[in-house]
N, C-alpha and C positions, 0 to 999 in steps of 0.2 A: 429325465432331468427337467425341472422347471425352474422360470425366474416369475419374480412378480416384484411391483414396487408399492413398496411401502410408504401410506401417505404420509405414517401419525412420523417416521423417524425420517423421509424422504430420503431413503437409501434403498437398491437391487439388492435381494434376498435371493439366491439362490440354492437348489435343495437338490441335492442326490444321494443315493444311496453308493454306500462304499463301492461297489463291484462295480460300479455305473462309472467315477471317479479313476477308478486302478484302471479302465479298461478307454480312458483316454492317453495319447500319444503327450510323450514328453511335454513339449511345446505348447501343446494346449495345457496342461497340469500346470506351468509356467506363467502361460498367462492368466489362468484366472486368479493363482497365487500373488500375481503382480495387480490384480485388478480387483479382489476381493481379502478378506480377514474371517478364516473362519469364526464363527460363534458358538458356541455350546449350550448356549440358551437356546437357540433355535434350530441347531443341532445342525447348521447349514451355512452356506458362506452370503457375506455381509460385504457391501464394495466401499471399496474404500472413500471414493466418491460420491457429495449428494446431488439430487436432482435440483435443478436443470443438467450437470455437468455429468451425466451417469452412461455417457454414450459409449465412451469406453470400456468399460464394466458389460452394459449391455450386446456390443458387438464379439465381447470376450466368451460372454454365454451363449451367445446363439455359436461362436464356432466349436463351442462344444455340442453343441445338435440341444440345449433349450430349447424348452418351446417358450412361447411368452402368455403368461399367467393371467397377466392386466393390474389391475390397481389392486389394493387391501388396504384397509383403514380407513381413518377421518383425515383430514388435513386438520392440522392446527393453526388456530388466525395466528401475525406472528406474535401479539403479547403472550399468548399460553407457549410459544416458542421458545420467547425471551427469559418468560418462567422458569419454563425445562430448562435452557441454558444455565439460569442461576442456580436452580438447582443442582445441575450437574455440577457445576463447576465448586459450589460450598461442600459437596459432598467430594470432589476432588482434593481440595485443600484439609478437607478433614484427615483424609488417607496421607496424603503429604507431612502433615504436623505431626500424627502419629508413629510415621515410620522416621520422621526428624528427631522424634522422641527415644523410640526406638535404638537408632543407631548411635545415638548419645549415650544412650546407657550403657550398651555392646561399649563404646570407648572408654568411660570410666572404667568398667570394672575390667579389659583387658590391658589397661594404664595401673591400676589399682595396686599389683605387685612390684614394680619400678617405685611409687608412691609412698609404698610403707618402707620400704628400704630409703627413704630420704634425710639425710645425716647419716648414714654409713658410711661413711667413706673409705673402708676397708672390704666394703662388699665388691665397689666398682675400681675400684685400686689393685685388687687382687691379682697376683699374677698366677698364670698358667702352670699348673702344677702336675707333672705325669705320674700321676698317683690314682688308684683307682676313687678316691675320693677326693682331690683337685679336677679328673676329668669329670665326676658327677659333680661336680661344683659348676665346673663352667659348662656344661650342657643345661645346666638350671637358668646360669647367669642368662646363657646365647637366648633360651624358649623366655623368659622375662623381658629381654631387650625385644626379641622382636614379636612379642605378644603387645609390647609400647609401641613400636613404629605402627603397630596394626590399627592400634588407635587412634591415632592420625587419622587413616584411611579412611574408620569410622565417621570421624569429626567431619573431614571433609563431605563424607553421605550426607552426614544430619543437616550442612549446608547446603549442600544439593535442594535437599527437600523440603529447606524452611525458603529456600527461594522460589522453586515451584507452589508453595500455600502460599505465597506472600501475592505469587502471578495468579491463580486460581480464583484468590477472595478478590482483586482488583479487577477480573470479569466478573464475578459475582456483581460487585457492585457497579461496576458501568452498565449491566446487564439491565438493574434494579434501577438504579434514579442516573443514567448519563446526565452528563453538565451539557448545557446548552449548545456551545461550539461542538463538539459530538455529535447533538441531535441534527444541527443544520450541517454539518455533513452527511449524516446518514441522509438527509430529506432530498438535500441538492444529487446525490447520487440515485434515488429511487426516483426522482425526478429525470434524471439523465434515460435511463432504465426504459421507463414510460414510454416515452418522444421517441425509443428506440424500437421499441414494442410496436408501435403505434406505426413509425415507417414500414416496418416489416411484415404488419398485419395490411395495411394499403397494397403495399407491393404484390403479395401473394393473392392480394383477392380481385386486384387486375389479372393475374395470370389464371387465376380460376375463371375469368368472368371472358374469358379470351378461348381455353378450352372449351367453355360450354357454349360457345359461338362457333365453335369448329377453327378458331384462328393457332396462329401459332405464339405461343407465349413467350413477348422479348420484355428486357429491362429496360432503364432506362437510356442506355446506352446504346442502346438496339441489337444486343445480343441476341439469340434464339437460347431460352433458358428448355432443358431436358428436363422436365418438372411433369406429374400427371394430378387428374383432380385427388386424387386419395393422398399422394405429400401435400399438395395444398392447404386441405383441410385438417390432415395431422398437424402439419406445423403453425396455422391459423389459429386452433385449439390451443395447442402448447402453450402460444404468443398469448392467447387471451388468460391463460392461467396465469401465466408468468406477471403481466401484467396487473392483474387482480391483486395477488402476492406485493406486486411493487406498490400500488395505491394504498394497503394494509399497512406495509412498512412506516409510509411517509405519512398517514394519520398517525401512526402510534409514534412518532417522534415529535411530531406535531403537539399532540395535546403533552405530553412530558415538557416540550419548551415553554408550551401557555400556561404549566404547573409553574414552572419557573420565573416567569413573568415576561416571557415572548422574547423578542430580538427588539429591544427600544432604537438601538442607532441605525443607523444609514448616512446615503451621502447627502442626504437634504439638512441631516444636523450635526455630519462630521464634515469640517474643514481640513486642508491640508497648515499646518502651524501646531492645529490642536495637540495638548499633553494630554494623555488617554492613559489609563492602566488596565493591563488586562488580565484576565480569570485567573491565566498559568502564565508566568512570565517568568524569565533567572534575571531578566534586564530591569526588573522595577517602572516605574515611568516612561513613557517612549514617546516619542514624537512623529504626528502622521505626517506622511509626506505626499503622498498622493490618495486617491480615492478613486473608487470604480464600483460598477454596480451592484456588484457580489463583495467583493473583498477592500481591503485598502492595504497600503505600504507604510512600513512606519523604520524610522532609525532608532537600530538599539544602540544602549550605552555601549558597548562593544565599536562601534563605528560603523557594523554593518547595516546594511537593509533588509527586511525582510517582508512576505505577507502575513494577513491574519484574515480571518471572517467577521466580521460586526457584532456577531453575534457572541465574542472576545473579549469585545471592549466591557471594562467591568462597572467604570464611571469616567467621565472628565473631570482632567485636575484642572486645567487649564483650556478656556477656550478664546483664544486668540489667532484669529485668520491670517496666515501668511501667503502676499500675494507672491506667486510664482515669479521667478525671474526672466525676463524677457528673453527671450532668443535673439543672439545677435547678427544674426544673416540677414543682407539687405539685396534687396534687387539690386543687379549691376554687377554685383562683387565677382570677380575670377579668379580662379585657382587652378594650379598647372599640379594633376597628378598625375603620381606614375602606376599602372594598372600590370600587375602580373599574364602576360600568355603564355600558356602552357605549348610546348611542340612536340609533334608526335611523329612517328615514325609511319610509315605507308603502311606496315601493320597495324596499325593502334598504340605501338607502345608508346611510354612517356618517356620521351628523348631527355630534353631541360625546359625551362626558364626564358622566355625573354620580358623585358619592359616597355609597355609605350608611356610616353607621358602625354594626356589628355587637357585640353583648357575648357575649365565646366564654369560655365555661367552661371547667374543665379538669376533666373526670369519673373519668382514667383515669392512669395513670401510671408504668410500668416502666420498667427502665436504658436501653432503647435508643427507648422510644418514647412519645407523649402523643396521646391519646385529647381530644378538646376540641369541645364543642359548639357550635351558635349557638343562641342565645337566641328570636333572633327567628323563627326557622325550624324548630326543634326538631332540623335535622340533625346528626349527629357524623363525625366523620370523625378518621384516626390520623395520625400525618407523626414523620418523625422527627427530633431536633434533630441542628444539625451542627455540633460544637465546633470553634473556631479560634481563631487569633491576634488580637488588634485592633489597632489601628493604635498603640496605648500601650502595648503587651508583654500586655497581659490577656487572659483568656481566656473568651470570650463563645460564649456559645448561641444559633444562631439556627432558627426554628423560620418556613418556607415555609409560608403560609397560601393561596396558591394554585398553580396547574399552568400558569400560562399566563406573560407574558413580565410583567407587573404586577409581581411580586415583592411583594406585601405578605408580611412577616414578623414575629413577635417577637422583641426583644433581648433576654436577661438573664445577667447577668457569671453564671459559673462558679468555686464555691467549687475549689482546686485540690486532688485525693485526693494524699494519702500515698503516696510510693514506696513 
């Protein structure tokens, strides 16, 4: 038995001959079953999983006694990827409409008999007659009626399958030309990818560089990692493919959004006030509310909030700067809460509940945040308040006094700033 991975489909290939196959233990048969799909084109099993993620597949083959193959094929950059993918998937959608075709037909014509019999109304009126030809009557009737329900069954297939080509063509074409917000996720993700790549190729070449000095190889933590120089260099390799792959990615989504005409907004020319419409929206018009450097917040006509990426935004209907409303927490101010203690048992269990009530100062006091002590304990600590709506149109500050699911907070209405 051998495995080898295949560059061009980056999927484990694995090939044995039948006697080799019968002559593993249940268990193993089990798991390569679980870990692979046979093929008949290559007359061998195919895993189900692609690489990078093929570890399980690969650990399923070696406990069948595989040996390891190495690589076969080309790598495809990923637009000849993106390719194959549309292509797969238009020629999926063909097969789908077809057999949508298909079982449409299967329903008409096994409906067809119920059909022409419509205005008889002495065929389906008929009553049961214990005559050798009343019982061949209603055995016609019974195979007609349920040759009809079968029809159904039919109709509902061809639905199946005109929604599978409907999902098929809608890869095809995000495949072909993605909308801009698409591409800038796909990029900010091969971006994430990278920086990951990139820690992990650091880290392991400190610990190769720590072996080849005779030391012992720890993290950053100061672990003693059990690592020798041959995983090193395996998984330094990998990291450097994988990362190759991710830089390939984020060009080719790159120049599809510069086809498009790039990502124009940001927070240097989106305000919070501004009315923005965006690419795919059900809300129409929306109003941003806050900004940040990747994303911004906007209210939909709905009442809710939600994010979006910049690269969203489709145009400005309206550009009028709404200044923030003030926080109204001032140095001085005290507040008597009451703070949940949990009581536990000399085992650990959770006994109940008690309450203290705390008096928290306010020491400290900028636009975006409040500085606030406790009394009883001398600690301070900063949190920041979160303006919103209330349930009477007003506009309330509320300020989380703890991190855990308790929620104790203060309330206090907000004076509303001047356009």
């Amino acid at each position: 038995m051998e495995y080898v991975l295949n560059m061009e489909t980056k999927k484990l290939e694995l090939t044995s001959t039948r006697e080799e196959y019968r002559a593993l233990s249940a268990d193993i048969q089990r798991e390569i079953k679980s870990a692979f799909l046979f093929s008949r084109k290559i007359g061998g099993w195919v895993s189900r999983s692609m690489y990078p993620n093929t570890h399980r597949a690969e650990q399923a083959a070696k406990n069948a006694g595989a040996i390891d193959g190495g690589r076969i094929g080309e790598r495809l950059s990923f637009s000849e990827q993106m390719e194959q993918k549309a292509e797969r998937a238009e020629r999926r959608a063909d097969r789908m409409e077809y057999r949508a075709e298909k079982a449409e037909k299967r329903a008409e014509e096994l409906q067809k008999p119920i059909h022409d019999m419509h205005g008889d109304i002495a065929f389906f009126t008929q009553p049961n007659i214990n005559s050798s030809a009343g019982r061949a009557f209603t055995r016609r009737r019974e195979r007609m009626l349920s040759s009809y329900e079968q029809g159904w069954e039919e109709f509902k297939k061809s639905e199946y399958y005109q929604e599978r080509a409907e999902v098929a063509r809608q890869t095809a074409k995000t495949a072909k030309k993605p909308d801009r917000a698409f591409c800038q996720r796909r990029i900010e993700d091969a971006q994430k990818d990278i920086r990951a790549y990139e820690r992990s190729i650091t880290e392991y070449e400190s610990y190769l560089s720590a072996i080849e000095k005779g030391e012992t190889p720890r993290n950053k933590y100061g672990w003693e990692m059990k690592v020798t120089a041959e995983s090193c260099e395996r998984n330094i390799s990998r990291w450097l493919d994988l990362m190759e792959q991710a830089m390939e990615k984020e060009i080719y989504y790159r120049e599809i959004q510069e086809e498009q005409g790039g990502v124009q907004f940001s927070r240097e020319n989106i305000k919070p006030g501004y009315i923005v419409e965006l690419e795919k929206s059900w809300y129409g018009p929306v109003e941003v509310l806050s900004v940040g450097p990747k994303n911004f917040s906007y209210k939909a006509s709905a009442g809710f909030s939600l994010k979006a990426s910049y690269a969203e935004i489709k145009r400005v209907l309206k550009a009028e700067e709404k200044k923030a409303d003030p926080q109204p927490f001032n140095v001085g101010e005290e507040f008597t809460e009451e703070f949940r203690k949990p009581v536990y048992s000399e085992d650990g269990r959770y006994q109940k509940s008690e309450y203290e009530k705390h008096l928290l100062r306010v020491v400290k006091a900028t636009e975006k945040s409040v500085t606030l002590e406790d009394t009883s304990t001398g600690k301070t600590f900063s949190r920041k308040p979160k303006i919103c709506e209330s349930w009477d149109g007003s506009m309330v500050a509320y300020l989380n006094l703890t991190d855990d699911y308790t929620s104790t907070y203060i309330e206090k209405p907000v004076q509303q700033a001047a356009a």
